[in-house]
N, C-alpha and C positions, 0 to 999 in steps of 0.2 A: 389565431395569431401564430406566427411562425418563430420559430428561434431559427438563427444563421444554423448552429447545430444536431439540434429534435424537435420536431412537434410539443411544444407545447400546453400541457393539459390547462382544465378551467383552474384549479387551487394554486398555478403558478410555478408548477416544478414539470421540468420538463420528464418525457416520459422515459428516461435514462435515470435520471435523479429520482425515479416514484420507484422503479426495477430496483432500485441499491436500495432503497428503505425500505422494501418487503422482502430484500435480503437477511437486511439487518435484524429485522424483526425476526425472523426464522432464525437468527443466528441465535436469538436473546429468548427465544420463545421456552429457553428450559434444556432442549434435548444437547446432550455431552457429547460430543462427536469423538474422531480423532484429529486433533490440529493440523497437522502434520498431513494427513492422508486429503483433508479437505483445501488446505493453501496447495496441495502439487496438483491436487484433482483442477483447483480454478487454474493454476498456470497452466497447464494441460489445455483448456479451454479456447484458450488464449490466441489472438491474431500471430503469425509468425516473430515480426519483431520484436510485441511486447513481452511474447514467450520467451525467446534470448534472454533478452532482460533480467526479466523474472527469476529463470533461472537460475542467471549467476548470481541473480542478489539473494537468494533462498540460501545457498552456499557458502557467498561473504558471510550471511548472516549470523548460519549456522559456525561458521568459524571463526568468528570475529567476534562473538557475545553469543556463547552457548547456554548462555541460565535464557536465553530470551525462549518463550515457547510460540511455536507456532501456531495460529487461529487466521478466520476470516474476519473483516471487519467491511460491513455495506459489498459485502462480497468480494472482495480484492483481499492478497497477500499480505499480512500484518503479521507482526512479532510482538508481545505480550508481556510481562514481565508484574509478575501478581495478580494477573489478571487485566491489568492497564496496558492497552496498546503502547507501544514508545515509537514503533515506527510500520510503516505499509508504504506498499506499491500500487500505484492507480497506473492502470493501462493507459495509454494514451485511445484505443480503442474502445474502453468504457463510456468514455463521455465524445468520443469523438472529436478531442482535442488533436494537436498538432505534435503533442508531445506527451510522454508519458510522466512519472514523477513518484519521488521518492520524500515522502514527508516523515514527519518526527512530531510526536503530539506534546501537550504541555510535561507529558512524563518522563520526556529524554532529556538525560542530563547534561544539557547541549548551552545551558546558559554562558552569557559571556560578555560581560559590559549591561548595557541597558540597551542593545539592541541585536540579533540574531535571528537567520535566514533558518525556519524551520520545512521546508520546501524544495525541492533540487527540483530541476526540468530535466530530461534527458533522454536523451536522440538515440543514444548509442553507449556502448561503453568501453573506456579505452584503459590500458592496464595501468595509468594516472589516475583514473577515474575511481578503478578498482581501489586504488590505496587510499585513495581519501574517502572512499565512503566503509569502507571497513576499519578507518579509524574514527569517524565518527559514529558508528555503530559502535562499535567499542567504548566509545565517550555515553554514548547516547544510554545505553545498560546499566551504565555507573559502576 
């Protein structure tokens, strides 16, 4: 069976989504890295554009919500806060999507009404872009 995306294995996750969970698993397996040296080491990695990316959101990040600590998370760029992810970058290159994306997990303090976009898509970033996700980062830390 094919995915429009990856090959598809027999348990139903394709062979992109199996790579990020035997990330994850090594991330969880015990051993204490350096956060810091392991999120620059994957942007390093990284296809051309989503390295840009990356890069300046490691920076926002760092300046924007400095208690956040750096870690990996299913292998992509995430920012931590007690240990609880609040927010990561998925390459658009990881999965082979069309776009890259900046999400915020249940631990960002990002609530507001009974409904809110914890997921940003994003192509590029322009210095609009810059300000509103460095004040959501800021919001997101608490």
């Amino acid at each position: 069976m094919t995915n429009t995306q990856t090959e598809t294995t027999t348990q139903g996750f394709t062979d992109d989504e199996r790579a990020a969970m035997k990330e994850r698993a090594g991330e969880v397996s015990g051993k204490k890295g350096n956060g810091e040296a392991e999120v620059l080491g994957k942007i390093a990695e990284m296809e051309d554009a989503d390295r840009v990316m990356a890069e300046r959101l490691h920076i926002l990040v760092a300046e924007s919500a400095p208690g956040l600590a750096p870690k990996t998370w299913y292998g992509m760029p995430a920012y931590a806060r007690d240990g609880k992810v609040v927010l990561f970058f998925k390459p658009a290159a990881k999965f082979k999507a069309r776009y890259a994306t900046l999400g915020f997990s249940d631990s960002a303090a990002l609530d507001g009404g009974t409904m809110w976009p914890t997921e940003f898509a994003l192509t590029t970033l322009t210095a609009a872009d810059e300000l509103r996700i460095a004040a959501l980062v800021k919001q997101a830390a608490g």
